[in-house]
C-alpha positions in Angstrom: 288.2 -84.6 -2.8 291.2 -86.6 -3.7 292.5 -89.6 -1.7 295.0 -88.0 0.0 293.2 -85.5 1.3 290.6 -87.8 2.4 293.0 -90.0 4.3 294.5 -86.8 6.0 290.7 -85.6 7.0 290.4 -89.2 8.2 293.5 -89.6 10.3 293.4 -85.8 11.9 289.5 -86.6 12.9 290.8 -89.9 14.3 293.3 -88.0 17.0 290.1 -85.5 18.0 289.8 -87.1 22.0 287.1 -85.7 24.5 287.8 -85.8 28.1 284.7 -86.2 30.7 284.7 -84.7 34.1 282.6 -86.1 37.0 282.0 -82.6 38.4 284.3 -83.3 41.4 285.7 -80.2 42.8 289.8 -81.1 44.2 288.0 -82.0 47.1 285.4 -84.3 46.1 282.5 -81.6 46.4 280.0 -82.2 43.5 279.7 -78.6 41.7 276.1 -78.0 41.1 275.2 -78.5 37.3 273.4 -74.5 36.4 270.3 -75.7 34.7 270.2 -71.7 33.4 274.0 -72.0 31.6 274.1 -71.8 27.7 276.6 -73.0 25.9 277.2 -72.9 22.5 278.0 -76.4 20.1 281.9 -75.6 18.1 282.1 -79.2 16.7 280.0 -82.3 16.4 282.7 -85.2 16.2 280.5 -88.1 17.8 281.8 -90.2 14.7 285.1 -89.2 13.2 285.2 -88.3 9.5 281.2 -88.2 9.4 281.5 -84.1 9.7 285.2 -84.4 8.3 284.1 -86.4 5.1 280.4 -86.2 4.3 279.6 -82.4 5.0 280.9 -79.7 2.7 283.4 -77.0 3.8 280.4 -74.7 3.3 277.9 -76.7 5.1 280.0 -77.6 8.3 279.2 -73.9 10.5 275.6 -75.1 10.0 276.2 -78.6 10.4 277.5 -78.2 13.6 275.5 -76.2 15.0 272.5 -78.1 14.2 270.9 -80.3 16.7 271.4 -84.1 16.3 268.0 -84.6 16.2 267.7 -82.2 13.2 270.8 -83.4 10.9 269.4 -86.1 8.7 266.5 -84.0 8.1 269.2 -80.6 7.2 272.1 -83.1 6.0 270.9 -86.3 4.6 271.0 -85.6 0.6 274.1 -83.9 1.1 275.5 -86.7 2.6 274.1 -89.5 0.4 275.7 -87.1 -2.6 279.3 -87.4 -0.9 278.9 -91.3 -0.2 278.0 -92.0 -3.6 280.7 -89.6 -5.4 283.2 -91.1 -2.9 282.5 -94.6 -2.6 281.9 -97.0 -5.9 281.2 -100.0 -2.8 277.3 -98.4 -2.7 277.2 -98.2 -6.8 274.2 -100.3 -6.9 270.9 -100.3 -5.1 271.6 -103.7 -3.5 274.9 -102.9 -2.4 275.6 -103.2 1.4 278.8 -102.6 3.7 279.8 -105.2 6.5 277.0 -104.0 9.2 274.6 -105.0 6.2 273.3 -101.8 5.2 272.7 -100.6 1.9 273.7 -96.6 1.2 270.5 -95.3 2.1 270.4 -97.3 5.9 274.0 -96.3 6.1 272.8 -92.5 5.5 270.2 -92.7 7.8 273.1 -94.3 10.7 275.8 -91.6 9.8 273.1 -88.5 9.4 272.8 -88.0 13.3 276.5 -87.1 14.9 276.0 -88.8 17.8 278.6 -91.3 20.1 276.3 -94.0 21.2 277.5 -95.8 24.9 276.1 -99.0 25.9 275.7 -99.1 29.6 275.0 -102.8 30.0 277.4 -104.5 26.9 280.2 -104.3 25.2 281.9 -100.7 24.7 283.5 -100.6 21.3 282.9 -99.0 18.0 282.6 -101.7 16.1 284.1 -105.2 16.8 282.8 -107.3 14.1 279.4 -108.4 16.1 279.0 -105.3 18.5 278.3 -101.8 16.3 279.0 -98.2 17.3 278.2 -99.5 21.2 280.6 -96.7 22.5 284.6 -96.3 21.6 287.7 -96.8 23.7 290.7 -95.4 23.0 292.3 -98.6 21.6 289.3 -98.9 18.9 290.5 -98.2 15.3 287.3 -95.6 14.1 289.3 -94.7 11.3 289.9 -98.2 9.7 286.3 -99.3 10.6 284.9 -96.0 9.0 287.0 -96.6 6.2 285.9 -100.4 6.4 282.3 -99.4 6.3 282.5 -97.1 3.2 284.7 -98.9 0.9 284.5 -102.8 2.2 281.5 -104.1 0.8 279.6 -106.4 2.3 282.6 -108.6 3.4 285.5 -105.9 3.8 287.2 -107.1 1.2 285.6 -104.8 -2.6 288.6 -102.1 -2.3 291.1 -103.3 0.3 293.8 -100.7 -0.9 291.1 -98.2 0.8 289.4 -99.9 3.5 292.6 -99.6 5.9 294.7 -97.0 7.1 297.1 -99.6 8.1 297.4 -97.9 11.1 297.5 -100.5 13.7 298.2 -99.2 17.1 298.9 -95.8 18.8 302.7 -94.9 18.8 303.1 -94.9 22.8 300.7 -97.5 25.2 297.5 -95.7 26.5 297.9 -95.5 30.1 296.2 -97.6 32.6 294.7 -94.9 35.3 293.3 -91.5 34.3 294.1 -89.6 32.1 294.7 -92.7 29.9 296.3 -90.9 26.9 299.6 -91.5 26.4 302.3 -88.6 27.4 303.3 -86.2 25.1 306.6 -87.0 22.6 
């Protein structure tokens, strides 16, 4: 895959935004949850560019329709064969990224799709001390992702890729519900 089309992957997964609902009917009625529904899993995008970048094109039907608790079993070589074709940062055994982990602990984070949320602490996806604790709106995924594969230990082995340089969004997020921006 050649940079620009990794950036591109990068940068469209970074716009991919979930909205919650509290189950509220207009007025106010909880709707009962049906415990009988089934519903059928499209995309797994708990971490931008994790599908997007480390699952092939002919791996992602499966990939997403596998259970998080099944992907680093299904997904893990796969993935570890894309980080190390795509990242010279992991090169050598002892070689860590700025959380500390070498390519195999990275692997083993990135191999289950999942959005962590910390009740209690800090919600961010990664600050500099707190790490993949939840995301806001505001929180640059694609720079830290790209921080955490091509950084090194300090962020600073390939700075040319460990940015997007994309700093902000291009309108203010809103204050109230629904928070995103309006449209152009």
């Amino acid at each position: 895959m050649n940079l620009s089309k990794l950036f591109t992957l990068l940068l469209v997964a970074g716009l991919v935004v979930t909205g919650c609902s509290d189950n509220n009917n207009d007025d106010g009625a909880s709707t009962p949850i049906d415990e009988n529904a089934r519903f059928t899993t499209a995309d797994q995008m708990g971490r931008p560019a994790v599908n997007t970048v480390f699952i092939s094109s002919s791996s992602k039907n499966s990939f997403n329709t596998t259970l998080p608790s099944n992907q680093r079993a299904a997904f893990r070589t796969e993935m570890e064969t894309n980080l190390s074709g795509l990242s010279p940062a992991y090169a050598n055994e002892s070689d860590a990224n700025a959380l500390g982990q070498n390519r195999d602990a990275f692997i083993d984070l990135l191999a289950t799709d999942v959005l962590n949320v910390s009740l209690t602490g800090t919600t961010t996806f990664f600050d500099g001390t707190n790490v993949l604790t939840g995301r806001n709106l505001t929180d640059d995924v694609i720079s830290v992702e790209l921080l955490l594969i091509f950084g090194g230990e300090d962020g600073t082995e390939f700075p040319g890729l460990s940015d997007d340089n994309v700093d902000s969004n291009d309108k203010q997020f809103l204050s109230t519900f629904p928070y995103l921006a309006a449209p152009f």
